[in-house]
Structures are given as structure tokens and as C-alpha cells.
C-alpha positions in Angstrom: 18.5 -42.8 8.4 19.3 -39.2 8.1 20.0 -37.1 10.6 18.5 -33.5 10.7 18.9 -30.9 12.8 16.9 -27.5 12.6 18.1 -24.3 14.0 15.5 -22.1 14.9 12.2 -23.7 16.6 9.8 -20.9 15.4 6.9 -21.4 13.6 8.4 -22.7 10.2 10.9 -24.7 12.4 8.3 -26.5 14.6 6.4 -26.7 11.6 9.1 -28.8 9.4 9.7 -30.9 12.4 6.1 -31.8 13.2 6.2 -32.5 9.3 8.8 -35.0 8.8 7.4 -36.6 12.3 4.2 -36.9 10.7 5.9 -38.2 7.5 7.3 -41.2 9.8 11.0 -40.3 10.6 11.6 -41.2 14.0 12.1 -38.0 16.8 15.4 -39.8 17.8 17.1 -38.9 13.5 15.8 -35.3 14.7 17.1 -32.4 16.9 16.8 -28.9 16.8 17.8 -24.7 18.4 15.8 -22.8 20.4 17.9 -20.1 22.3 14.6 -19.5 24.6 14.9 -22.6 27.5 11.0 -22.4 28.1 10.0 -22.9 24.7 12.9 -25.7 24.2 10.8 -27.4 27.1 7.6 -27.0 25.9 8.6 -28.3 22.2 10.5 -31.2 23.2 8.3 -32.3 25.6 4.9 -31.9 22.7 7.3 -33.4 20.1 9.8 -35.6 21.4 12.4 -34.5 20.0 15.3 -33.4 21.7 16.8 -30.1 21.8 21.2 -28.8 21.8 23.0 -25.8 21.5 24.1 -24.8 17.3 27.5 -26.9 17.9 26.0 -30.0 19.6 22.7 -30.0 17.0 25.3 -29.7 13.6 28.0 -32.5 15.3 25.0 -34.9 14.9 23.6 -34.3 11.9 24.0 -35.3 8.6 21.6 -32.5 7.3 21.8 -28.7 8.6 18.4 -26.7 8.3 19.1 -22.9 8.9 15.4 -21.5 9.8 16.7 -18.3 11.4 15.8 -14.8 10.9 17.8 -13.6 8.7 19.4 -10.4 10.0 20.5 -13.7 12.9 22.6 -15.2 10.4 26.2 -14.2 10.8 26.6 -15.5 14.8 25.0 -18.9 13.3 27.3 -19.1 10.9 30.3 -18.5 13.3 28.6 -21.2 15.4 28.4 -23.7 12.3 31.9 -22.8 11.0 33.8 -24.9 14.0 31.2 -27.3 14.5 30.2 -28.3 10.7 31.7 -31.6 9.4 32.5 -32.5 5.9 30.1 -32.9 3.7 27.2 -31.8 6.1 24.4 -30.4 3.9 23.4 -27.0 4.7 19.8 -26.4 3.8 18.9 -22.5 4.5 15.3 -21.0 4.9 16.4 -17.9 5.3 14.3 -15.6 3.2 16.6 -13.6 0.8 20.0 -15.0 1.6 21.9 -16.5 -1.1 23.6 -19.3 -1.4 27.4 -17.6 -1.8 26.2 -16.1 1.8 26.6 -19.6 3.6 29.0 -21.1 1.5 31.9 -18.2 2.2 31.1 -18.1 6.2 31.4 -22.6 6.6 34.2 -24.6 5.6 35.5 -24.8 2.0 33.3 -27.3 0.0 30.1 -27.5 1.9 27.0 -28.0 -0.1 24.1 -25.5 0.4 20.5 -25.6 -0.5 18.5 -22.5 -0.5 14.5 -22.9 0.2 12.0 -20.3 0.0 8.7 -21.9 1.9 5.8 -20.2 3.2 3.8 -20.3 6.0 0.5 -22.9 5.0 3.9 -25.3 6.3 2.4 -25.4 9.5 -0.8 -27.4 8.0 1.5 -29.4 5.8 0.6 -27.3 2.4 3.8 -25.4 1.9 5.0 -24.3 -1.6 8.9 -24.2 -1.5 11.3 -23.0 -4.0 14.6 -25.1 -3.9 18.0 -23.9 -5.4 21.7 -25.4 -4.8 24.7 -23.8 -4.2 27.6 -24.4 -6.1 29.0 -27.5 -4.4 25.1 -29.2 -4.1 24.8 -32.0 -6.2 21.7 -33.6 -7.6 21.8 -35.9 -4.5 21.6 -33.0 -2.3 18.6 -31.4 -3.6 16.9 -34.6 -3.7 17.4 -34.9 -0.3 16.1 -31.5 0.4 13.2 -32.0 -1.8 12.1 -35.4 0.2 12.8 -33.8 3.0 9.9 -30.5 2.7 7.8 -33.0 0.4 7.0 -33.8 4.0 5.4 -30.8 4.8 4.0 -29.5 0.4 5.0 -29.4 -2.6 8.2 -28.2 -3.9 9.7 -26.6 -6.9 13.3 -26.7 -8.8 14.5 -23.2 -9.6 17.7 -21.2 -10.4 19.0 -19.4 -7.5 18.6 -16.5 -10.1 14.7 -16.5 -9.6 14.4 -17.0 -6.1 14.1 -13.3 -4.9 10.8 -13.4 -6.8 9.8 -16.6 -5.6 10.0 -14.7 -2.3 7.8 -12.4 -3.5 5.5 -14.6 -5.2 4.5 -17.6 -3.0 6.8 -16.6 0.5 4.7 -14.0 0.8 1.8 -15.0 -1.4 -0.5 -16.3 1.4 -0.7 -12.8 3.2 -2.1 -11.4 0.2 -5.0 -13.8 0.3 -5.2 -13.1 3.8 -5.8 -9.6 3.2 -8.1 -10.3 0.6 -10.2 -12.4 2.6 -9.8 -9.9 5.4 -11.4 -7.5 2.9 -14.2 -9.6 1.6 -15.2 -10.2 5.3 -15.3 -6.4 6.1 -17.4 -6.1 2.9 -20.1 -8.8 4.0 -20.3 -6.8 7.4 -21.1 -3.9 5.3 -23.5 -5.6 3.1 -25.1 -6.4 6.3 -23.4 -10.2 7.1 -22.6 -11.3 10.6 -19.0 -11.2 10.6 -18.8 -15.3 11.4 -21.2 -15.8 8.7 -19.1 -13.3 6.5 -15.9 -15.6 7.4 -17.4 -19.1 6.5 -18.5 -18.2 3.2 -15.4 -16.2 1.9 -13.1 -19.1 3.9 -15.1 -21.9 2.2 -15.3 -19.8 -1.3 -11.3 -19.7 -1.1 -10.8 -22.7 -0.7 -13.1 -24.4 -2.8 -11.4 -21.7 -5.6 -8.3 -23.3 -4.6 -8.9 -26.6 -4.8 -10.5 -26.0 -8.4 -7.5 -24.3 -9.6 -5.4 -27.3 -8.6 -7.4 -29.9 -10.1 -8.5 -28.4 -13.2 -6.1 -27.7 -16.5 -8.2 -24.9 -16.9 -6.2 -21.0 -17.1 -8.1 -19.0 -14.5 -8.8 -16.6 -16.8 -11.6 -19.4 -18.0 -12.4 -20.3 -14.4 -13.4 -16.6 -13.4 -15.1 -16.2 -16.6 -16.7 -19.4 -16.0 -18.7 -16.9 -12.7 -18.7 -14.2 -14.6 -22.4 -13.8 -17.1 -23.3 -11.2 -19.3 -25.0 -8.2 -17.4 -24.7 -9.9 -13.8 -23.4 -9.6 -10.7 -19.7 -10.4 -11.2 -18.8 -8.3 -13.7 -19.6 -5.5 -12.5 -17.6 -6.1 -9.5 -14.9 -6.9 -12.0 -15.5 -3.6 -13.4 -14.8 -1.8 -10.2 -11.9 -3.9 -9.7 -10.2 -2.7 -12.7 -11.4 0.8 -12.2 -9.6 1.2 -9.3 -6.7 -0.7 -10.5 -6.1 -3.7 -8.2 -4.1 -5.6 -10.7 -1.7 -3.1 -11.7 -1.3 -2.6 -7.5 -1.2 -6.4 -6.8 1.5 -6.5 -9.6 3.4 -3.2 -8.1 3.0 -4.9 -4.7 4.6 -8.4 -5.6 8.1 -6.4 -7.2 7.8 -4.2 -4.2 8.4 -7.4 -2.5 11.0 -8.4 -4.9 12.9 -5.6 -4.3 13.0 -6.0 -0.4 14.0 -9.2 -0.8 17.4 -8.6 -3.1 17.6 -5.7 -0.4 17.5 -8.0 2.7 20.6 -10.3 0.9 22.5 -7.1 0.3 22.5 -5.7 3.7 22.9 -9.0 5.0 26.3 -9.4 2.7 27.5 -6.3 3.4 27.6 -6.3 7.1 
């Protein structure tokens, strides 16, 4: 079996782990970082999975998961350099770090995958975004992608599109949060207890979800599908577009972008 160690036991760490638990790899293939002793306590004792320093987690493992902050990267990497051996993939879900980032700071040669997931990991419906370095081979992102198919779906991509991946779905779900949050104020308004506010525009998202998934249907056809002449709908849609929310949920997504090719740069250039 594969060995995997994470580094970095926050919540998209403990979620990956819980994941590939879940998914039936044994707790003994698994071992991850946490530089906080309590919480190392508290998760390996939940889990069953035992916890080691960087050095003693990467001498074990035959796959490397990087799930640090990333402005945390460069004493990780000085960590991984003398502890890494040979062909020791190097999976990274660090959000806006590129692949040239890992592979000059570890030994010459070592394969790198870069992952953009998002948070819905922690209830096992992530969407990640997978890219390889230039010494991954088809055999290492096949590994990477069995290894988060454990905890979502996940996509190919160049390395090229991954800042606005970032933008897109790594950030995606706090945009429907703060939609939802929105909708819920506006029942209160209307007059809604706040809990029943919650259940309908909770249930309403994901029963929208669920039909975006399973039909072949462009939404375009699904909203208009709600939307009759002279009702209701439409002339909520009408204020939506009078006050521009596409064009801001479009400006808000390169924003986004933008930080995300900003965070890799200032990273880089330390």
C-alpha cells in the first residue's frame, strides 16, 4: 500500500485524512504534521493515525501532501529538502504556489502535483483541480487523482489555468455562502423566522445543486425553467441585473484571480 503523509492537520488536512480512512486505507499507510502538541493528541487519538515531526512523516512516506499555509512554505521546504527520498511524490495544496516553487527548493528530480481543492472536503464533496510539475508522470497524477477521489471529484488542468481555478471553485463555496447568508437576511425582512429562513434557502440550494448535476440541461434553461412570464422571478431577475450582480460576481472571481498569481509571486520572491 501507499504510504501518505500530510503536513498540516488543519481543516483540509484532517479532512483528506478522515477521507482516504473512510475510503478504506488503513490509519497505519497514514501519518501526518501538526506543530500544535494538543491538537496532534486530539487527532490521533479521534483518527488513529499517528502523528511525527516534517522529517520523520516524509522518511516514511511514499506520497508527500503539503497542506500548509502558504506564506509557511519555505521552512517546510527546508524541512523536506534533507529528509525527502527519491522519487517521493510531492503533492501541494497550497493555494497559489506553483509547481517550479517546490520543485527548485527539494532535490533535483522530484515529482510535484499541484491541487486546488476547496472546503465541501470536509463532507467528502470537494472539487480539486490537479496539475503536474515537470518531472510528474501520468502515474503520479493518477495517484493523486485516487487519492482526493476519496474525498470529491477531481479535474485535469494545465498548471497554466490553475490561478483561476483558485478563483473559481477554491473559493467558489464562500460565494454561495454569502449568497445564502443574503437570502436568509432577506426572508427575515420579508418577515421569516431566521431558522425557517435557513431551511428553505439551505434545502433550495441544494436541491439547485443536485439538479445542476444530474441534468444535461445549461442553467440558463434551468432558471428559465422558474422563471414565467409576468411572475415573481423575473422581476427579481430584473433587479438583479439592475444592480449589476453579474458583472460584480464576474469582477469578484478575477479579483480573486489576481490575488492568487499575487500570493505565488510574493511567495517566489521571498
Amino acid at each position: 500500500m501507499t504510504r501518505i503523509a500530510v503536513l498540516g492537520a488543519g481543516k483540509i488536512g484532517e479532512a483528506l485524512l478522515s477521507g482516504l480512512l473512510a475510503a478504506g486505507r488503513p490509519a497505519a499507510d497514514l501519518v501526518f504534521t501538526e506543530r500544535h502538541p494538543e491538537r496532534a493528541a486530539e487527532l490521533s487519538g479521534r483518527l488513529g493515525v499517528d502523528s511525527a515531526d516534517v522529517a520523520g512523516a516524509a522518511a516514511k512516506a511514499d506520497v508527500v501532501v503539503v497542506a500548509v499555509k502558504p506564506q509557511d512554505i519555505a521552512p517546510v521546504l527546508t524541512e523536506l529538502k534533507a529528509a525527502l527520498t527519491p522519487g517521493t511524490l510531492v503533492v501541494s495544496l497550497c493555494a497559489g504556489l506553483p509547481t517550479a516553487l517546490f520543485e527548485g527548493g527539494l532535490p533535483e528530480g522530484t515529482p510535484v502535483v499541484r491541487v486546488m481543492p476547496n472546503t465541501p472536503m470536509v463532507v467528502g464533496e470537494a472539487m480539486s483541480a490537479v496539475s503536474g510539475g515537470s518531472h510528474a508522470s501520468a502515474e503520479h497524477l493518477a495517484l493523486a487523482e485516487e487519492m482526493l477521489g476519496s474525498v470529491g471529484r477531481v479535474v485535469r488542468v494545465p498548471e497554466a489555468q490553475q490561478d483561476a481555478v483558485t478563483a473559481l471553485s477554491g473559493s467558489g463555496p464562500a460565494y454561495f455562502f454569502y449568497l445564502v447568508e443574503a437570502m436568509i437576511d432577506a426572508g427575515i425582512l420579508l418577515g421569516l423566522p431566521r431558522a425557517v429562513a435557513a431551511d428553505l434557502i439551505v434545502q433550495s440550494a441544494f436541491g439547485a445543486a443536485t439538479m445542476l448535476r444530474e441534468s444535461d440541461d445549461h442553467p440558463v434553461l434551468l432558471r428559465e425553467a422558474v422563471t414565467s412570464p409576468a411572475g415573481t422571478t423575473i422581476a427579481a431577475i430584473r433587479e438583479l441585473e439592475r444592480h449589476g450582480v453579474r458583472a460584480a460576481l464576474i469582477d469578484a472571481i478575477e479579483a480573486a484571480r489576481d490575488r492568487s498569481v499575487e500570493l505565488g509571486r510574493s511567495v517566489q520572491n521571498r
